[in-house]
DODODREN-966473 format. One record per residue (C-alpha): residue number from 0; x, y negated, z negated. Coordinates in nm, 2 decimals. Layout:
! DODODREN-966473
[atom NUM, [X, Y, Z]]
...
***
This chain:
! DODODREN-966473
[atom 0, [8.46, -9.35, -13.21]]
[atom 1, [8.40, -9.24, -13.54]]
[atom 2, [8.78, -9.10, -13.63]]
[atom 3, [9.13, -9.26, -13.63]]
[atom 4, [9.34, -8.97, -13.68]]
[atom 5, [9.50, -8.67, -13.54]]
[atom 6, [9.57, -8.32, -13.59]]
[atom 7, [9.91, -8.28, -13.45]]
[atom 8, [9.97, -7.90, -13.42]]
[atom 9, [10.36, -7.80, -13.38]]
[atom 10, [10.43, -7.54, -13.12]]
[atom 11, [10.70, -7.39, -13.35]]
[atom 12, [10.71, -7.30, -13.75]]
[atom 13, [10.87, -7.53, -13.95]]
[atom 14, [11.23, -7.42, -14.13]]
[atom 15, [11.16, -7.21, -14.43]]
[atom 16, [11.31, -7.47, -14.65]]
[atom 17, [11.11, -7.76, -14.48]]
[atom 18, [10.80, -7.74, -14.70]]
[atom 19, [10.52, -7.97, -14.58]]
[atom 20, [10.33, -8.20, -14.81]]
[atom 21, [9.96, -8.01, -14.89]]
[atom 22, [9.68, -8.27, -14.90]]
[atom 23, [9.51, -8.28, -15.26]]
[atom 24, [9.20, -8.10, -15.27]]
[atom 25, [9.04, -8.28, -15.57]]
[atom 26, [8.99, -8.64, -15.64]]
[atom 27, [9.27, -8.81, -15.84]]
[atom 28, [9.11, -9.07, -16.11]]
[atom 29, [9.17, -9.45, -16.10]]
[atom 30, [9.49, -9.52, -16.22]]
[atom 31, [9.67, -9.23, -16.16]]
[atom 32, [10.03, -9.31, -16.07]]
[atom 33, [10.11, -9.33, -15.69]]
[atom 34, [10.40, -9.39, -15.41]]
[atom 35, [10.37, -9.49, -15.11]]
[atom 36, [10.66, -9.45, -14.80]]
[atom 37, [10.64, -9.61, -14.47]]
[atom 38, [10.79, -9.82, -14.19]]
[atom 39, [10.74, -10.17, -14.20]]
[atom 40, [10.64, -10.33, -13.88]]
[atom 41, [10.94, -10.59, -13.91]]
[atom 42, [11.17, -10.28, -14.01]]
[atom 43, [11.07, -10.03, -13.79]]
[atom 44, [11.37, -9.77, -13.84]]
[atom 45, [11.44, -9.85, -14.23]]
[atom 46, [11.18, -9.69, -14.48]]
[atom 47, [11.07, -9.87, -14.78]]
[atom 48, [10.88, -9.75, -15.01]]
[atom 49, [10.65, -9.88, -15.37]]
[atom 50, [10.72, -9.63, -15.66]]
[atom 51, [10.52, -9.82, -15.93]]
[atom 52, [10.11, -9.84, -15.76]]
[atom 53, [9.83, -9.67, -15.92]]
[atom 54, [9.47, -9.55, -15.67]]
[atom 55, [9.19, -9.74, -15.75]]
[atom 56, [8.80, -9.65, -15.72]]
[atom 57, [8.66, -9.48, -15.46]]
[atom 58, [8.46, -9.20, -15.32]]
[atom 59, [8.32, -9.05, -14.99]]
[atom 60, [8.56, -9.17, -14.73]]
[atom 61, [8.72, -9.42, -14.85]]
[atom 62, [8.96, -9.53, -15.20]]
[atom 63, [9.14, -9.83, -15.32]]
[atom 64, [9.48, -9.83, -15.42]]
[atom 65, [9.78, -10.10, -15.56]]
[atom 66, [10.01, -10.00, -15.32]]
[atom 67, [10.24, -10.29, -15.13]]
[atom 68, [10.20, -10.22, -14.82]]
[atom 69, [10.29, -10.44, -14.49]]
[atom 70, [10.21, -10.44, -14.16]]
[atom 71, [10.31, -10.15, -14.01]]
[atom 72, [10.23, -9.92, -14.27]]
[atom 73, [9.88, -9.80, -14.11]]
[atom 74, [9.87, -9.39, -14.13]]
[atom 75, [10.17, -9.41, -14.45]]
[atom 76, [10.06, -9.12, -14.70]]
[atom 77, [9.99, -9.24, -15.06]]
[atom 78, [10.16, -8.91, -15.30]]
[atom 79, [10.09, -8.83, -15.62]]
[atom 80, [10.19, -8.54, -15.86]]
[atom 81, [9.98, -8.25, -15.91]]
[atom 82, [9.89, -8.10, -16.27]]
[atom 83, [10.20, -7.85, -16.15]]
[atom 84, [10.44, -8.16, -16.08]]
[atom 85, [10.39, -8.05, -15.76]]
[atom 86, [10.40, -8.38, -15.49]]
[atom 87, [10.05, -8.42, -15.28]]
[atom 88, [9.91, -8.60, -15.04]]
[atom 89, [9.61, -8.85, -15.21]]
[atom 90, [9.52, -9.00, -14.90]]
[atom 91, [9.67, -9.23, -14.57]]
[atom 92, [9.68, -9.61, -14.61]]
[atom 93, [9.42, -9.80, -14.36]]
[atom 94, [9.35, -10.11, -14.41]]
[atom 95, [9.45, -10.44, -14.62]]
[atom 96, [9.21, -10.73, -14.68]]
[atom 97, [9.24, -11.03, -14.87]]
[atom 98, [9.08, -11.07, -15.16]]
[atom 99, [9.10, -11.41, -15.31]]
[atom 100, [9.47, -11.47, -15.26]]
[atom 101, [9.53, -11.09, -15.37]]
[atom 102, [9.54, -10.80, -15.12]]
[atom 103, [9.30, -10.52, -15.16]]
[atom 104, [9.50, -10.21, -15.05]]
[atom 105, [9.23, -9.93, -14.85]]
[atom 106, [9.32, -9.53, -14.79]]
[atom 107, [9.15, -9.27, -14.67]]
[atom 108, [9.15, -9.00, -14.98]]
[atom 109, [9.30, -8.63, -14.88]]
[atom 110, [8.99, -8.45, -14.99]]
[atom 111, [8.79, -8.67, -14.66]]
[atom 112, [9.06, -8.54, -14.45]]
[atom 113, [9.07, -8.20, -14.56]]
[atom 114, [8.76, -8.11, -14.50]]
[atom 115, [8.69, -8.29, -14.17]]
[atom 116, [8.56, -8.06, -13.93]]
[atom 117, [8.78, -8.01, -13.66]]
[atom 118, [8.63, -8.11, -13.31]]
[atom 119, [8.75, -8.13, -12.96]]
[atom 120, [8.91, -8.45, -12.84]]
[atom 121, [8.68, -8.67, -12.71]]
[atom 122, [8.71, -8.75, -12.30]]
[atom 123, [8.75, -9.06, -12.17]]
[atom 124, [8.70, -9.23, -11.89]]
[atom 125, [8.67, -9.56, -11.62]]
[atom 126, [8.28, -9.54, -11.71]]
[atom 127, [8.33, -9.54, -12.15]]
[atom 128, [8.21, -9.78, -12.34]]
[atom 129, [8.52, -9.86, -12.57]]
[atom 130, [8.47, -10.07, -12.85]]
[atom 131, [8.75, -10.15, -13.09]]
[atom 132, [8.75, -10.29, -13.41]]
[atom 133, [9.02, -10.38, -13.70]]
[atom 134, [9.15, -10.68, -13.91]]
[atom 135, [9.36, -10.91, -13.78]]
[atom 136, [9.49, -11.26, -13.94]]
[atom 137, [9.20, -11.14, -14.22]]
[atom 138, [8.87, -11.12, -14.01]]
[atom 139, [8.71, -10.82, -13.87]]
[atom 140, [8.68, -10.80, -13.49]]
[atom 141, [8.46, -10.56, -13.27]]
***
């Protein structure tokens, strides 16, 4: 499994005056200012949000950020403002790991999203290997 995301297509157009978010296209420098929205996992139905985070480094397919984020928060998009004060999509929190008492804060930038070539879903079935892997209570599992 080399993706954790979805395309989700809608079967009907959005409301003209619902505007979706547009992924940014270029890469933002370190220490631009960011947001981040999302639903906590212990307030599933209440969104909370960090105004005042900046990204971080990063390149490829993958970008720090200062972000809070909790649990819960996996797939929340980080937004920035475009040269046109226009609000984009910089990339999708991922990941959290400690870092010597101090979280490190992981997202997947826009631009490794955006140009992801779109595939058909893989098939599973009885006979698939599956193998998992994430971070829980701060140590990589597979």
């Amino acid at each position: 499994m080399d993706s954790d995301w979805v395309i989700l297509t809608l079967a009907e157009n959005l409301p003209e005056e619902i505007a979706p978010l547009k992924l940014s296209q270029a890469a933002a420098p370190a220490g631009t200012r960011a947001i981040i929205a999302g639903y906590p996992q212990d307030r599933a139905h209440k969104m909370t949000a960090d105004r005042d985070c900046e990204l971080g480094a990063g390149g490829g397919r993958m970008m720090l950020h200062t972000c809070r984020g909790m649990r819960g928060y996996s797939g929340a998009p980080i937004l920035v403002s475009g040269a046109d004060d226009e609000i984009r999509i910089a990339g999708i929190h991922v990941a959290m790991s400690p870092n010597n008492g101090t979280p490190r804060m992981f997202a997947v930038p826009a631009r490794a999203i955006a140009f992801e070539p779109v595939r058909e879903p893989a098939r599973m079935d009885e006979t698939s290997p599956v193998v998992m892997a994430g971070l829980v209570d701060g140590g990589w599992f597979e």
